[in-house]
C-alpha positions as CSV (number, residue, x, y, z in Angstrom):
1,X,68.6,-4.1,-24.4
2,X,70.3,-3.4,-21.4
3,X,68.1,-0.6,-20.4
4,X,65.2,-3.0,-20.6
5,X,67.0,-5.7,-18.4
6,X,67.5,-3.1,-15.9
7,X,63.7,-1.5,-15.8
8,X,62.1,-4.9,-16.1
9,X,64.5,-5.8,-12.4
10,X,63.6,-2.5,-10.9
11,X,60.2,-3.3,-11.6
12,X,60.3,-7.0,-10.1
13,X,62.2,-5.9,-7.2
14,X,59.4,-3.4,-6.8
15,X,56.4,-6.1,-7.0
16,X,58.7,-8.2,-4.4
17,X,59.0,-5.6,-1.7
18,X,54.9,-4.9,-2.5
19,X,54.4,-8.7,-2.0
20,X,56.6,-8.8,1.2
21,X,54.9,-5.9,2.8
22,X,51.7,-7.8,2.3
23,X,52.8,-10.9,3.8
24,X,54.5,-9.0,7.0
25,X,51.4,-6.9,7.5
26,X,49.9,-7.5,10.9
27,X,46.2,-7.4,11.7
28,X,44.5,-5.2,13.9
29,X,41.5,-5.7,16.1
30,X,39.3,-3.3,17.2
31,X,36.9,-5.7,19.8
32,X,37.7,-8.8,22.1
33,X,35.0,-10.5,20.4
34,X,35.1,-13.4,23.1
35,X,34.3,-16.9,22.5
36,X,34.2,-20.4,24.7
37,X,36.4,-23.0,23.1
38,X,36.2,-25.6,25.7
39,X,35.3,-27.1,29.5
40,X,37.2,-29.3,31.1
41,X,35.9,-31.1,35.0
42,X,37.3,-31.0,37.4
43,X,37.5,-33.5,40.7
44,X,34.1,-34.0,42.5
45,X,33.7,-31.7,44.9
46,X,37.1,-30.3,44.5
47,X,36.0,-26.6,44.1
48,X,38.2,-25.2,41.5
49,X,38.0,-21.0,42.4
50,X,40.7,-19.1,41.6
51,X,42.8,-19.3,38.7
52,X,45.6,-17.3,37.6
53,X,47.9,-17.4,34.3
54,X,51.7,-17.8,35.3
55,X,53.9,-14.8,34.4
56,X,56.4,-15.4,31.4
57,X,55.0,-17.9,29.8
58,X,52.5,-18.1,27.0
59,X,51.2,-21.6,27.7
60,X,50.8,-22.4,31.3
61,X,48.3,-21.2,34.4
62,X,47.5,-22.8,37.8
63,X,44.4,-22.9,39.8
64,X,43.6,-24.6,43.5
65,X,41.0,-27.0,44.2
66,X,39.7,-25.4,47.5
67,X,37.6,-28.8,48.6
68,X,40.4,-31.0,48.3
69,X,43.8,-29.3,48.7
70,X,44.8,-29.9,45.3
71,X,47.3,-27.8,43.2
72,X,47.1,-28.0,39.4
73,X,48.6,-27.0,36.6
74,X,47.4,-25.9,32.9
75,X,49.1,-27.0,29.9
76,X,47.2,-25.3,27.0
77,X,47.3,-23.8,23.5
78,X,44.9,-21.6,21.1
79,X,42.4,-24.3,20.9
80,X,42.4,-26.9,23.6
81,X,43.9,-27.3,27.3
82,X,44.5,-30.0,29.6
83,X,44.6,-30.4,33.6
84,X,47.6,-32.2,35.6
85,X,47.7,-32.3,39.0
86,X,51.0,-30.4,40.7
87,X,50.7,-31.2,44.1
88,X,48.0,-32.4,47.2
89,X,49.1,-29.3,50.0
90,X,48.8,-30.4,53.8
91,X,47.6,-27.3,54.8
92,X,49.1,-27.7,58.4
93,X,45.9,-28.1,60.7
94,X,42.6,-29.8,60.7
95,X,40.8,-26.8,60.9
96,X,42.4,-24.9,58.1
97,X,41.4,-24.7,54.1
98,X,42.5,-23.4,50.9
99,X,41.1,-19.8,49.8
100,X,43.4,-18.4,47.0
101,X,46.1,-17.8,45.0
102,X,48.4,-15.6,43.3
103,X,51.8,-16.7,40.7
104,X,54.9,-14.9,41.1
105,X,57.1,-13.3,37.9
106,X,60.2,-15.0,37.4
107,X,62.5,-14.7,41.3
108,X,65.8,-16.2,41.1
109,X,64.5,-17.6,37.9
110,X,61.4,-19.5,39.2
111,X,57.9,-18.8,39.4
112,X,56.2,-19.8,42.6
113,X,52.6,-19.8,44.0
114,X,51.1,-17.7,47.1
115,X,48.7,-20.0,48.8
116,X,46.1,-18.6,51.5
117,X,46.1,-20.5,54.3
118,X,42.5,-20.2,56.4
119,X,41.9,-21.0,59.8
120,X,38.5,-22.1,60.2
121,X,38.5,-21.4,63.9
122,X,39.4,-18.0,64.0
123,X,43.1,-18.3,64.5
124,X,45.3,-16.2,61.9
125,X,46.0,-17.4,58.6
126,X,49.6,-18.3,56.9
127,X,50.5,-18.6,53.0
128,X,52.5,-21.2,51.8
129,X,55.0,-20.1,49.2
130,X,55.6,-23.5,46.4
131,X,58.1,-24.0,43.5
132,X,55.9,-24.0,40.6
133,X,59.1,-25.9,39.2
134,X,58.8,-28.3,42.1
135,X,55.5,-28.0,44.0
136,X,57.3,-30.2,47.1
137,X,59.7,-27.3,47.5
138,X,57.4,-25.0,50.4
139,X,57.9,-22.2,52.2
140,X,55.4,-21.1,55.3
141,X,55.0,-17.7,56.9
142,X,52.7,-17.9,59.0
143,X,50.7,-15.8,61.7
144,X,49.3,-13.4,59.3
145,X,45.7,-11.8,59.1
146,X,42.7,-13.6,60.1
147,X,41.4,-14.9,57.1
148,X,43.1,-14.2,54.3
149,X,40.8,-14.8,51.2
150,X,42.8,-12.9,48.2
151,X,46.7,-12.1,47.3
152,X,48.9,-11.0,45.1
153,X,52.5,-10.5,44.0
154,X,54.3,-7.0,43.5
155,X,55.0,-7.2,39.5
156,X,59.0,-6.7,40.9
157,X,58.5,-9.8,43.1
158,X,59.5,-7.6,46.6
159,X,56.2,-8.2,48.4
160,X,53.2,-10.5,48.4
161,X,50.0,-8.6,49.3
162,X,47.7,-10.6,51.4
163,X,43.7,-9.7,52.2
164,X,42.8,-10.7,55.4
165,X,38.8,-10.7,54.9
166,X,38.0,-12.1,58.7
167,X,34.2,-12.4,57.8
168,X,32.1,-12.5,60.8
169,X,29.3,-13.8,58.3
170,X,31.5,-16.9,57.4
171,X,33.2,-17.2,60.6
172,X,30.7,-16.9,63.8
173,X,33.6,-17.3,65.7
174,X,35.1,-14.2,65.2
175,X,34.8,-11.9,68.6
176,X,32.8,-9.1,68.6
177,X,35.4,-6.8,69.7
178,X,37.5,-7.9,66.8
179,X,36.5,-5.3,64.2
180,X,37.1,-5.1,60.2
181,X,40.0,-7.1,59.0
182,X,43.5,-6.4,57.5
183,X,46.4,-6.3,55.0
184,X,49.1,-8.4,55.4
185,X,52.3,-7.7,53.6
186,X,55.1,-9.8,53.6
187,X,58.6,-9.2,52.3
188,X,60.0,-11.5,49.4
189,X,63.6,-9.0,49.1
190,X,65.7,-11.4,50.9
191,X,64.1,-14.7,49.2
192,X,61.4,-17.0,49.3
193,X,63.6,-18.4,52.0
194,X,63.2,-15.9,54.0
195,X,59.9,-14.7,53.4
196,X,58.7,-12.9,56.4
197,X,55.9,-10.6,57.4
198,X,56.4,-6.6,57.8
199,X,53.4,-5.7,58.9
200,X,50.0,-6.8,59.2
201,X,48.0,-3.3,58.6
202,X,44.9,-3.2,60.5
203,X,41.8,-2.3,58.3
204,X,39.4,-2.3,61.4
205,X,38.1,1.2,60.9
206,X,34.3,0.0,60.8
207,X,32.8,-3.2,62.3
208,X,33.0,-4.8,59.0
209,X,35.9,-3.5,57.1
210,X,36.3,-6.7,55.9
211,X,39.1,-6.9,52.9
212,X,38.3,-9.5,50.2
213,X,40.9,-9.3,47.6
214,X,44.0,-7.3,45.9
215,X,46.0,-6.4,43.3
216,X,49.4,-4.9,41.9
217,X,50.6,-2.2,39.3
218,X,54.6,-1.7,38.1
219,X,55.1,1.0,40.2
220,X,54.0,-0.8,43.5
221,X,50.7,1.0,43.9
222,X,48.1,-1.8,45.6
223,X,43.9,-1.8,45.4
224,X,42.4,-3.6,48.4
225,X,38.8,-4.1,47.5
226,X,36.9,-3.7,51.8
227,X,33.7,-5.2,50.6
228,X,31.0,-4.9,53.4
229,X,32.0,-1.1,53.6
230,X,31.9,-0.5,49.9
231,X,35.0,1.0,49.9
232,X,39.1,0.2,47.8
233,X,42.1,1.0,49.5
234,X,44.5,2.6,47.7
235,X,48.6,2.4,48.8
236,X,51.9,1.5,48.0
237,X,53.9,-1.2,48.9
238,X,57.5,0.5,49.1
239,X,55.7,2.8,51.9
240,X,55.4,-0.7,54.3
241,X,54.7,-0.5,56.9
242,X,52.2,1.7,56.7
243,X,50.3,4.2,59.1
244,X,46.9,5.8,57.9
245,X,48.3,8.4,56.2
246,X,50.0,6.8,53.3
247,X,46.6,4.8,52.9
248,X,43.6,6.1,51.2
249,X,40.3,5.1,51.5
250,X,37.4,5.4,48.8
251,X,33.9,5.3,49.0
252,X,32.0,3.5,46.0
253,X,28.7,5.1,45.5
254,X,25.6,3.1,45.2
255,X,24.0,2.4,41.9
256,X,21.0,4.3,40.5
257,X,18.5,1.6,42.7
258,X,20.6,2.8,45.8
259,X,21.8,-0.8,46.2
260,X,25.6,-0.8,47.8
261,X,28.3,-1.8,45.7
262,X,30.2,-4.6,47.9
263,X,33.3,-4.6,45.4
264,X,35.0,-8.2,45.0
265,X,37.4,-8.4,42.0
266,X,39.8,-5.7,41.1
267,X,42.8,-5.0,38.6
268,X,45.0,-2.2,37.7
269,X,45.3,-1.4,33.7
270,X,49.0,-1.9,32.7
271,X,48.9,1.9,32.4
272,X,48.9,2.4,35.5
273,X,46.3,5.0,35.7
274,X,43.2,3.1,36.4
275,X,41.8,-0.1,37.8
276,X,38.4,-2.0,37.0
277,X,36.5,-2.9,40.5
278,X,33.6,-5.5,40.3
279,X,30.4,-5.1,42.2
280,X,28.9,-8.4,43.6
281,X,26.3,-6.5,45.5
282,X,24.6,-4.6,42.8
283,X,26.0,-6.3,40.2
284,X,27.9,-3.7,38.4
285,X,31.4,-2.5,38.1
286,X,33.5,1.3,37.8
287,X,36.7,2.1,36.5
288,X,38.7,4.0,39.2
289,X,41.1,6.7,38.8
290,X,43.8,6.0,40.8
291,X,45.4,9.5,41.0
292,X,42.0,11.3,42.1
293,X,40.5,8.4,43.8
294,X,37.0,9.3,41.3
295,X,35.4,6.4,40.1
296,X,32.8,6.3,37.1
297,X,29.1,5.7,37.6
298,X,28.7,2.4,38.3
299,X,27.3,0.0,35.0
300,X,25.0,-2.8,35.4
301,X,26.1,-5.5,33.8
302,X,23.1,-7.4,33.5
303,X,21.4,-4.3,31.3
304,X,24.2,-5.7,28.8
305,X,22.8,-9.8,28.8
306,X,21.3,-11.1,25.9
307,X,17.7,-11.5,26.0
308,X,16.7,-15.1,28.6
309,X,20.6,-15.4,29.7
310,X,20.9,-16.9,33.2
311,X,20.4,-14.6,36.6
312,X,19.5,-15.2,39.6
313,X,15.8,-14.3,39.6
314,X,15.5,-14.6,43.1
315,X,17.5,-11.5,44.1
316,X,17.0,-8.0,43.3
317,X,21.2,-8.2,44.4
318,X,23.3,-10.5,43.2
319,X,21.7,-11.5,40.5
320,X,24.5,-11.9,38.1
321,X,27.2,-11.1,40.9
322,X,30.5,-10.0,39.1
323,X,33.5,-11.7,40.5
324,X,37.1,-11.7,39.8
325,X,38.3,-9.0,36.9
326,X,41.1,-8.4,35.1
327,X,42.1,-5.8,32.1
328,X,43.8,-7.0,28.8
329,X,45.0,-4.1,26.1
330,X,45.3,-4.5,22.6
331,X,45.8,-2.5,19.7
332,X,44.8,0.8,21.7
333,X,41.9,-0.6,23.5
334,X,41.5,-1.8,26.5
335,X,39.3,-4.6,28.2
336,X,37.7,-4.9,31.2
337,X,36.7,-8.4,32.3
338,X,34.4,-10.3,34.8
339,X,33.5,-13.8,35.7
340,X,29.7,-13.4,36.4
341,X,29.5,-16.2,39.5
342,X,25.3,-16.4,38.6
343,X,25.4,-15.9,35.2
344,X,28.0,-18.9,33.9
345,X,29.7,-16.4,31.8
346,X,32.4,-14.2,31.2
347,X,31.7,-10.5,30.0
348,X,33.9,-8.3,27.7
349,X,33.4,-4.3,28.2
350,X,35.8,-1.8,25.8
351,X,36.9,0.9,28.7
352,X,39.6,2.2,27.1
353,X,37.6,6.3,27.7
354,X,36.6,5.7,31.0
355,X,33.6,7.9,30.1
356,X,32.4,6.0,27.2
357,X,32.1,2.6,28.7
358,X,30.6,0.4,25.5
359,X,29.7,-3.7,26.0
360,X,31.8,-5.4,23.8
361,X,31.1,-9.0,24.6
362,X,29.9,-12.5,26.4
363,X,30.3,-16.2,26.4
364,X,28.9,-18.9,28.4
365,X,31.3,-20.8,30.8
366,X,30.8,-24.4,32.3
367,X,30.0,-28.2,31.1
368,X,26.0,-27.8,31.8
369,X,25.5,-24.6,30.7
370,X,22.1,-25.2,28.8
371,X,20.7,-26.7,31.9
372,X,21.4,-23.6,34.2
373,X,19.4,-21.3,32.7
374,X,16.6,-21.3,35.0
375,X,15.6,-17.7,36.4
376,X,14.7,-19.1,39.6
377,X,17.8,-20.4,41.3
378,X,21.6,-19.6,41.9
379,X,24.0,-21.1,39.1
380,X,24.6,-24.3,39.4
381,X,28.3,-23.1,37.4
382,X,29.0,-20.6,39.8
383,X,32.2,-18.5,37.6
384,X,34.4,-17.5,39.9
385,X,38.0,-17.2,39.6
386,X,39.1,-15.2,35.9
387,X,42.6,-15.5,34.9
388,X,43.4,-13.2,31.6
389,X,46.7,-13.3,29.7
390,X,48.4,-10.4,29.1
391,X,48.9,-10.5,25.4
392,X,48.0,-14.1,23.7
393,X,44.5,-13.7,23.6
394,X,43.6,-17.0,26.1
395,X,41.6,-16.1,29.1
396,X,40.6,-18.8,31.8
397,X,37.2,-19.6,34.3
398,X,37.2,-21.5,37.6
399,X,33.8,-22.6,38.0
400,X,33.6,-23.5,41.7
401,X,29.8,-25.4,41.8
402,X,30.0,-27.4,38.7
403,X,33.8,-28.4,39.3
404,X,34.9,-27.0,36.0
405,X,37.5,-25.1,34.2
406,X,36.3,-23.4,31.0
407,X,38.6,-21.9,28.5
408,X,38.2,-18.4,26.1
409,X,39.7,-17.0,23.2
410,X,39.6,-13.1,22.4
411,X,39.9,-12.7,18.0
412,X,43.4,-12.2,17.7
413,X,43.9,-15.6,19.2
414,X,41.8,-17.1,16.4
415,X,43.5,-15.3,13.8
């Protein structure tokens, strides 16, 4: 009798453990699978463009309101968000406006937001450094670039890297003897406090050598994409300052129409090893190795649309005009992806073998998205600014034109 107790526990025990390796078994996903959850408005006119998660946290992101000087803030979860305002920024002249943003990790404890700071008379730009904790808490450092129209933080919070685009096109101003633009970098290793700039690196090697916008990896390597030219930077930020040796210059090759590239948005891969660059120009975008400076043939994006999706029909160029990027990995993939500014959508591409690129997947961004699917016209959405978490699966849209903020999910945040 004994022996039977004691087989008929074993076996129990046994069915137990099977039953609590079921439960503890975690899925696995093996596409992004993106889908819109909701829009939000924003105010009229306000210009919502870039929009960036904030690091450490799982439920907040920030975005600025170019038209109106407007901070705001992002409270969401898996299925819903909502918009508070943080802060209305003087920006410190009449002739100056709001271009972009980037959200610190955690220094001293506290996130804070890079602010670009334009001058629309030519004069040089500042960024204005706020307490995400307490957006009236602001720091200036100014005299940098002409211009600056993209940042971004190191990942160890020791510099803020600053693209200082000084577009003749958008600023007639500009001198002609002022060629390309620049890179700012400003130090962040003795506090926000005492932010200050350590060098602002000329990129004025062609007429328009114009930087438009940057990003980070761990190790301190930075991408500057130098749009006009068609060309990335490639350098690190423990080398500043810089001379022209310690910065390396790529040339993106024109797609199979022979139309220029004019890169936009950029992002390193959490490896390390790579970074995703968006073509606006052609339309298209290349993953770039980072050690050889070799980037894949360029893919068109809109080759990948479903049949009667919006583009600009006006254009052979621009017609869907890939915008800000960013990478998310998951379960051994990774995913590159774009806001398409004349396409109101964002698009999903697997890249984990840079040589086997494969689509994974799109959804529509914006309020009025039915309405702008007209071939003949620019989007009336106009997707701009991307912000991707990391890990949970949420990824944001700034939709400039409409005034809008649209929220994604990737599967796993369905689950």
């Amino acid at each position: 009798m004994k022996k039977a107790t004691v087989l008929l526990m074993v076996l129990m025990a046994a069915f137990w453990s099977c039953e609590d390796d079921a439960v503890d078994e975690v899925p696995t996903f093996d596409s992004f699978s993106i889908e819109t959850v909701m829009s939000v408005a924003t105010a009229q006119d306000a210009n919502p463009e870039i929009i960036r998660m904030v690091p450490g946290s799982d439920d907040l992101a920030v975005f600025v309101a170019s038209g109106t000087n407007q901070l705001f803030g992002i409270n969401y979860t898996a299925s819903s968000f909502a918009i508070t305002e943080l802060a209305v920024l003087e920006t410190g002249s009449a002739t100056a406006e709001f271009t972009s943003i980037d959200v610190s990790p955690l220094i001293g404890g506290e996130n804070y937001i890079a602010v670009c700071v334009a001058e629309a008379d030519c004069g040089r730009g500042s960024i204005k450094l706020v307490k995400l904790s307490d957006p009236t808490s602001v720091v200036t450092v100014p005299d940098i670039g002409y211009n600056p129209d993209g940042c971004a933080f190191t990942k160890d919070g020791k510099f803020l890297i600053v693209a200082c685009e000084d577009d003749r096109e958008d600023r007639t101003c500009k001198p002609d003897t002022r060629h390309g633009g620049s890179v700012s970098i400003i130090s962040l290793e003795n506090g926000i406090a005492n932010a200050s700039l350590v060098q602002d690196y000329l990129v004025n090697h062609d007429v328009d050598s114009e930087p438009e916008h940057c990003e980070t990896s761990a190790d301190g390597t930075v991408v500057v994409s130098v749009q006009e030219t068609s060309q990335i930077l490639i350098f690190n930020a423990n080398d500043a300052p810089l001379d022209a040796s310690e910065v390396t210059i790529v040339d993106l090759q024109p797609d199979a129409g022979d139309n220029e590239a004019e890169p936009d948005g950029l992002y390193i891969y959490p490896s390390g090893d790579h970074a995703l660059i968006s073509n606006e120009r052609n339309g298209s975008f290349q993953i770039l190795d980072l050690a050889t400076g070799v980037a894949t043939d360029p893919v068109t994006v809109e080759n990948d649309l479903p049949d009667g999706w919006k583009v600009d029909g006006r254009k052979s160029t621009k017609r869907t005009e890939p915008e800000e990027a960013s990478v998310v990995e998951k379960d051994g993939h990774v995913y590159a992806l774009m806001a398409l500014q004349e396409s109101h959508a964002v698009i999903v591409y697997d890249v984990t073998d840079p040589a086997n690129i494969t689509f994974d997947s799109i959804s529509e961004a914006g309020i009025g998205w039915e309405a702008d699917n007209a071939p003949e016209g620019s989007s009336d959405i106009g997707s701009e600014g991307l912000g991707a978490h990391p890990t949970n699966g949420i990824v944001f849209s700034a939709n400039e034109r409409e005034g809008s903020v649209t929220m994604f999910s990737a599967a796993w945040a369905r689950e």
